[in-house]
N, C-alpha and C positions, 0 to 999 in steps of 0.2 A: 326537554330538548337540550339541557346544560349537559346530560351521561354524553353524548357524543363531542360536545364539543372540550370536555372538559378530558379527555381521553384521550384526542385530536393534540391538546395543549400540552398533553403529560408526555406526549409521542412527541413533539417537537423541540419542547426541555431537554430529552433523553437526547435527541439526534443534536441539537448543541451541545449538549456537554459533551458528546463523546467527539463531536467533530475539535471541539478546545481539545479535549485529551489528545486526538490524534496530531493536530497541528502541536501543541507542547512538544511530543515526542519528537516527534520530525526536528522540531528545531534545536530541542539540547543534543539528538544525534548527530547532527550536523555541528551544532559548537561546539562538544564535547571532540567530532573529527578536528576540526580548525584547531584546537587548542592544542591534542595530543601531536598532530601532524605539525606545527608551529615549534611545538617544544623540541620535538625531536630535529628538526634543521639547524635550531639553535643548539643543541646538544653537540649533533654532528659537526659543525661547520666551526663552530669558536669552542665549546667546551668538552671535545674530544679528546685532549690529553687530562683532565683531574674527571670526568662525569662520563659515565654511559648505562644506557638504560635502555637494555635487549629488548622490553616489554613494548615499547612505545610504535615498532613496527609491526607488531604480531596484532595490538589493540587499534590502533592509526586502518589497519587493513581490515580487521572488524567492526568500525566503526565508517569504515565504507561499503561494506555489505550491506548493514544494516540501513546506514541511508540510503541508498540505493534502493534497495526493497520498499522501503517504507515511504520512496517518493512516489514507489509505484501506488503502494496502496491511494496514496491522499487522490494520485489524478485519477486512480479508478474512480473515488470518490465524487470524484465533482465530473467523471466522464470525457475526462479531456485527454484520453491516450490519442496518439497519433492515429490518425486516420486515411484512407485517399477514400474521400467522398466522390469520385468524378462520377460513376454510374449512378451511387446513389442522387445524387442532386440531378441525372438525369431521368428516373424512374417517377410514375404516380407515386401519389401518397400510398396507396395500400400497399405497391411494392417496396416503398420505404417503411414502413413496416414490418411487413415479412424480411425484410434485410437486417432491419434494427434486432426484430426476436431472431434471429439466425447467429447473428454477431452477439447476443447475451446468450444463447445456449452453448454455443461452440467456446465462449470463454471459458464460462461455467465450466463447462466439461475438459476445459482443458486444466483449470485448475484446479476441480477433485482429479484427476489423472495425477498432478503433479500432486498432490497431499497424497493420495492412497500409496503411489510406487513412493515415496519419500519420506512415507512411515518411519521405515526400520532403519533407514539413515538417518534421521531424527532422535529416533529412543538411542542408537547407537553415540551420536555426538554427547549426549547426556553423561554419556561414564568413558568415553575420550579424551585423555588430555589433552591441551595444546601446546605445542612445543616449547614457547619460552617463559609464556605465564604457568602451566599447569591448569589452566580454568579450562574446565570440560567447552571443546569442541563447538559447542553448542552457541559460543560465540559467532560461529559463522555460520552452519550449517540451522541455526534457527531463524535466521531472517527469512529466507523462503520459505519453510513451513508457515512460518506464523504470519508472513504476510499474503502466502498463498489464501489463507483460510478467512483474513480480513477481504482481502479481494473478492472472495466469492461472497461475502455478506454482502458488501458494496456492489456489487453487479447485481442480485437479490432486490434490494431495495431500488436500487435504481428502475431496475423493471419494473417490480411493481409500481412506482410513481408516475413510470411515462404511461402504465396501463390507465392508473387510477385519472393520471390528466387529461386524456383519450377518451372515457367512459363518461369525461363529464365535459355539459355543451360548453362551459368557458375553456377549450383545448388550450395548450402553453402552443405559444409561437414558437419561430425555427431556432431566433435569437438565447431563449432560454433551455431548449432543451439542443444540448452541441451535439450531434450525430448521436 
């Protein structure tokens, strides 16, 4: 009886670390924006005749792409995008249900749409320079790909978890599982 649980344990280790690795990033992308975007007001505003540093716009604007995307990934993560529940909170439970898998397939599907058609825009940022740095493209045009493709693991597991909570008699209350 210890193979399942000890499996169970290994699968919940994994899904912490990866959730610390995802929060990590989130937060140096965001302090790494405050800092370059910081510098650069300072730059502008008092040290614009001896200092200027073209880069600080181009990276300040990629560093809010990136966070951007990457906030989206964490709330898919924990299932907190915006929502208007009014029909749903007024439907039975099995029609909240068929709502819930409706609203996970139609993401799903909307976000391999955007990775398939976003492909060749992807490989192409790769060997694009960008205008003031020279660093391939891919400074901006990769936060969507790559957080499109997080988001759809996170919708993934999610479903599966509200299934797995569903299929067994201790079901998660309304409190724990957010729309």
């Amino acid at each position: 009886m210890s193979g399942p649980l000890t499996v169970s344990s290994r699968a919940e280790a994994c899904a912490a670390l990866v959730r610390r690795v995802e929060d990590t990033v989130g937060i140096l992308l965001f302090g790494a924006m405050l800092v370059v975007v910081l510098t650069q007001v300072l730059v502008r505003f008092l040290l614009y005749q001896w200092l200027q540093i073209a880069w600080a716009d181009e990276i300040g604007r990629a560093l809010l792409v990136w966070s951007s995307f990457w906030g989206a990934v964490l709330v898919t993560r924990e299932s907190r995008h915006i929502t208007v529940d009014l029909v749903y909170d007024a439907v039975p439970a099995p029609a909240q249900l068929a709502l819930r898998i409706l609203g996970d397939v139609v993401l799903a599907g909307f976000l391999l749409l955007v990775l398939s058609m976003g492909l060749p825009i992807f490989l192409d940022s790769l060997r694009r320079p960008s205008p003031a740095t020279g660093l391939p493209f891919f400074i901006f045009d990769g936060a969507l790909w790559i957080s499109s493709g997080l988001m759809i693991v996170h919708v993934a597991v999610n479903a599966a978890r509200r299934w797995r909570t569903r299929a067994t008699p201790t079901a998660a209350s309304a409190s724990t599982d957010p729309l």
